[in-house]
N, C-alpha and C positions, 0 to 999 in steps of 0.2 A: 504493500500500500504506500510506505512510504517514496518508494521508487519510483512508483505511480507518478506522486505529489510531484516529486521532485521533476521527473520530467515532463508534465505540465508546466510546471514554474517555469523550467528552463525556453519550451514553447511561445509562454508568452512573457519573457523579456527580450526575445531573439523578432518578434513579432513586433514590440513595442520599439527595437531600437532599428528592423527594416522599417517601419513608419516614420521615425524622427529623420530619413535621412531626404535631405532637403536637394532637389535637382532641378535645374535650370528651364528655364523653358519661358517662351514668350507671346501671349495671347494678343493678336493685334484687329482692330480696324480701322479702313480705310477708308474715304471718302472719292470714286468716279473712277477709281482703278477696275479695268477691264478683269473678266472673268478668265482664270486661263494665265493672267501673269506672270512671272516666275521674279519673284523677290529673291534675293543673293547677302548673305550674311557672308561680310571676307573679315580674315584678323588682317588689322591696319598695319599691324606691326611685319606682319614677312609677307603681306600683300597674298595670301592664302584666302581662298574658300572653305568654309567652316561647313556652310550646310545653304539650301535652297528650297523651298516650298514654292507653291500655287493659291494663289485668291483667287476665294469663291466668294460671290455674295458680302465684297467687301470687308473681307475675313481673313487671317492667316491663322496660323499658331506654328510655331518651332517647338521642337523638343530636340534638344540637340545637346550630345555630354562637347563641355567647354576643356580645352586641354588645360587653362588657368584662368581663375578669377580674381578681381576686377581684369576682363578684358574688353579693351576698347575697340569697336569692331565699327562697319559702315554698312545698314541694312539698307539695297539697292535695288532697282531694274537692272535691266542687261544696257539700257542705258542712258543709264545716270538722270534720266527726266526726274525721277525719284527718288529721293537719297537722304538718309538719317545716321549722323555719328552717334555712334551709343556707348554707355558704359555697362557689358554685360556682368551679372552677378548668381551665383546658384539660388535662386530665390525666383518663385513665379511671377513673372513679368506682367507688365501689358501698356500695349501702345495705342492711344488713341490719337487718330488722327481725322477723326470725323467732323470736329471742330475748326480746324485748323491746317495748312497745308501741311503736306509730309515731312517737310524739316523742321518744323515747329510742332509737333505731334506731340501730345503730353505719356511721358513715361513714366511708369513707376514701376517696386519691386527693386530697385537699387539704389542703394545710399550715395554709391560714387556719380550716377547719374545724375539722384537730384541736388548732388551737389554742383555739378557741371552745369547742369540748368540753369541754378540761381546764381549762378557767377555769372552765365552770358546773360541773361535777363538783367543783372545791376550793369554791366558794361555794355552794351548794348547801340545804346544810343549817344554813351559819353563818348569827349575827341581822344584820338588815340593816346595823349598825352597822361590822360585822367583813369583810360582803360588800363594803361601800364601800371599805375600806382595801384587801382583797387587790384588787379592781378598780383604784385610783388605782395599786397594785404593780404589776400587770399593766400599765398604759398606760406607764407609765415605764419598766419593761422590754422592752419590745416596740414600740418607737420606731419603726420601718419598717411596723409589719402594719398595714393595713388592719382587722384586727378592733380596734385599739386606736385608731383615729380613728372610727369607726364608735359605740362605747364610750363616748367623750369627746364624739360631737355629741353624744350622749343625754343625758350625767349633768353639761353645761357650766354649766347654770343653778345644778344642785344643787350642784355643787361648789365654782361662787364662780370669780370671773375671777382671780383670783392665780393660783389652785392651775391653772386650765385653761391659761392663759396660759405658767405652766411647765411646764407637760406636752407642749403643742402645738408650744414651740420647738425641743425635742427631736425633736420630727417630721422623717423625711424630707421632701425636695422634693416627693416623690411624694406623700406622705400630704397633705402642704400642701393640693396643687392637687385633690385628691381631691374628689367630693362632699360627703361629710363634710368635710374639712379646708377645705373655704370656708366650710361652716354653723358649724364653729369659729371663723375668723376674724371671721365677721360678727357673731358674738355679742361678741369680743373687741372689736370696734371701737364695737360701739352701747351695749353695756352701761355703763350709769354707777349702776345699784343703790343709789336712793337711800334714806336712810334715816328713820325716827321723828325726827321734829326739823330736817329739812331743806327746803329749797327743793322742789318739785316740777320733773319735768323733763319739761318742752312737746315734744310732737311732733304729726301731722299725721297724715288716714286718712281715706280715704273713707266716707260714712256710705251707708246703706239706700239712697239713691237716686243715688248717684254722686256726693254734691257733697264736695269734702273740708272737712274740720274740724278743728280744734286746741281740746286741753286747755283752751287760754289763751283761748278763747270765752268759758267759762264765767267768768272774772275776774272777780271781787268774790262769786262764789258759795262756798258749803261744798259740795265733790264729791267724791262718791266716785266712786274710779276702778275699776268692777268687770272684771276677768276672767274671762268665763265663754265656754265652748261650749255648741250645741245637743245634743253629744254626750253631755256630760257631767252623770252622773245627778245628782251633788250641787248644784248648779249651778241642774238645774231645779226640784228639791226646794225649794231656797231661794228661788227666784224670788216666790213669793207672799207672804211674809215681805219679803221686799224692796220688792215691790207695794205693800203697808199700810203700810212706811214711808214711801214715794214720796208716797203720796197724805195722808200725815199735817205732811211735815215740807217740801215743796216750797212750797206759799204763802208759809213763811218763808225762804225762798234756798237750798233745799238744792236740787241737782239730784245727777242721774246720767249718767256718764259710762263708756258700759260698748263695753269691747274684746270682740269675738271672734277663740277663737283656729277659727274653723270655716275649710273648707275648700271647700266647697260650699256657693254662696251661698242655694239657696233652700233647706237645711233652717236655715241660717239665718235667715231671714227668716220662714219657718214656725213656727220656734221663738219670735221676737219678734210674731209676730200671736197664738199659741196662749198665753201666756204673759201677754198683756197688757202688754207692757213698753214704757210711756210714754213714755221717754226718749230721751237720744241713743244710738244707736251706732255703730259704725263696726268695720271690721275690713278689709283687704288679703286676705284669704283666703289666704293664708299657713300656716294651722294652728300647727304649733308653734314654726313660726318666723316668727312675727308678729312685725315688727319692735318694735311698742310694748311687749312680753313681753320683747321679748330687752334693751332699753332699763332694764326698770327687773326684770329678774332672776326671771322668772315660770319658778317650777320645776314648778309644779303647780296646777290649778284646782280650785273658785273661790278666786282671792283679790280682796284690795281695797286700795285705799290710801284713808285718810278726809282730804281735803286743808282746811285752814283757806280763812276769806274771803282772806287775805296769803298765799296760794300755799304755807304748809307743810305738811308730812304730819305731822298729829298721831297718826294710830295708824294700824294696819294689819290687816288680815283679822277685822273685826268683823263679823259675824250677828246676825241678830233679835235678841232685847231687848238686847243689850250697844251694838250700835249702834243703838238708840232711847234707850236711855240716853246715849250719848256725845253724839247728837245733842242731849238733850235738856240736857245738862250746858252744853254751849257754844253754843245759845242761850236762855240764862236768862231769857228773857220772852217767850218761847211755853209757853202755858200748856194743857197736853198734853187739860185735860178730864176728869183724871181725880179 
């Protein structure tokens, strides 16, 4: 009899602790999405498909096991008409968007989301001056969340290794070891942002055909150190501008020394065949966290560093005629033709 007892008992706590355990899943509706749709859950982070369903009757639901939670995903069309960043959590979800268009859809079932929500709802409408402040507010209050390491990989360059460096030691352990919280650390550790009137800081990087290369190659030359993407429209706008200086100011020791921050090497490589661009480059394919970026503080493309023949940076982020002019300032016995 006792035996009995005992394995009832044991029955029903093995019964009570498969009931406690808590799985993911996300009940959603939509508002004039066709029957037949196919919505696409991808993880943001390695640009992966998680899972995909069908709305009926304005309807979805996921039930899908998450490989880690909080993760930050994009619930999508095939394309992109429809599109929601989310923060997913093991807790029964649900998205309404019947109210309101699909990117402003109210979520619940996640801490980390609604915290994301009330952050963009107070920044929102403020100028971006005002958005930065209550954002750096946010990171510093909310030292444990993952939306606040996440926040902080993104705005590390723009914000300057002081402020990020205080921000991130407030960090839990957790946040630390997080995916973001290592892209924080490694900007923390390579960043040295140097400045107008400095030394230049030598690093190292594979070029176009595999072989690696350093800055300090080009020694004794005037370089500019461009960072650009194939992505990036300003970038290729400028590229010919660039071209006519190349080909104007090169016979007298100027060269180029141009970073990508691409991700994908042959639109990479597409972009420097279509483009015509003579010179070196090199890039880790990395994207935004190319180390040579994160080195000397790259928040935003195109920029440039214009480095003297004795390795200093005499100016920074010069374009067409300002840097045909600079170039043409310091060397005073190239005589331009004009």
């Amino acid at each position: 009899m006792k035996k009995i007892l005992f394995g009832l008992l044991t029955l029903i706590i093995i019964s009570c602790n498969e009931k406690s355990v808590v799985e993911f899943s996300l009940s959603g509706t939509t508002n004039g999405i066709e029957n037949g749709t196919v919505l696409y859950l991808d993880d943001i982070s390695n640009k992966e498909l998680i899972d995909s369903v069908f709305v009926e009757n304005n309807s979805f639901n996921f039930k899908t096991k998450l490989p880690i939670t909080p993760l930050r995903v994009v619930l999508r069309t095939k394309d992109y008409s429809h599109y929601r960043f989310l923060w997913l959590e093991k807790n029964p979800m649900t998205f309404d968007g019947t109210k309101a268009d699909f990117r402003n859809a109210n979520v619940t079932g996640s801490k980390s989301e609604n915290l994301s929500q009330n952050l963009h709802k107070e920044i929102d409408t403020l100028s971006r001056e005002d958005q930065q402040k209550k954002e750096i507010e946010f990171v510093k209050n909310n030292p444990n969340s993952i939306v606040s390491a996440n926040t902080l990989s993104i705005y590390s360059t723009t914000w300057g290794k002081k402020k990020t460096k205080e921000l991130f030691d407030q960090f839990s352990t957790e946040n630390k070891a997080s995916e973001y919280g290592k892209k924080i650390a490694k900007y923390i550790e390579l960043n040295k942002d140097p400045k107008v009137g400095e030394q230049y800081v030598d690093f190292e990087m594979t070029d176009s055909i595999g072989n690696l290369k350093k800055l300090s190659d080009l020694k004794g030359k005037t370089v500019l150190l461009e960072f650009w993407a194939s992505w990036c429209g300003p970038c290729r706008q400028e590229n010919p501008n660039l071209v006519r200086t190349y080909e104007e100011f090169n016979s007298k020791g100027f060269e180029v020394f141009a970073v990508s921050l691409d991700e994908d090497k042959y639109s990479w490589l597409k972009a420097i065949e279509k483009d015509s661009l003579n010179w070196e480059h090199v890039s880790d394919l990395k994207g935004q966290g190319n180390e040579a970026s994160l080195i000397y503080g790259i928040s935003g493309i195109p920029d440039n560093f214009l480095i003297d023949r004795n390795g200093i940076i005499i100016d920074r982020n010069l374009r067409g005629e300002k840097l045909n002019e600079k170039l043409a300032e310091i060397m005073p016995a190239f005589n331009r033709g004009r």
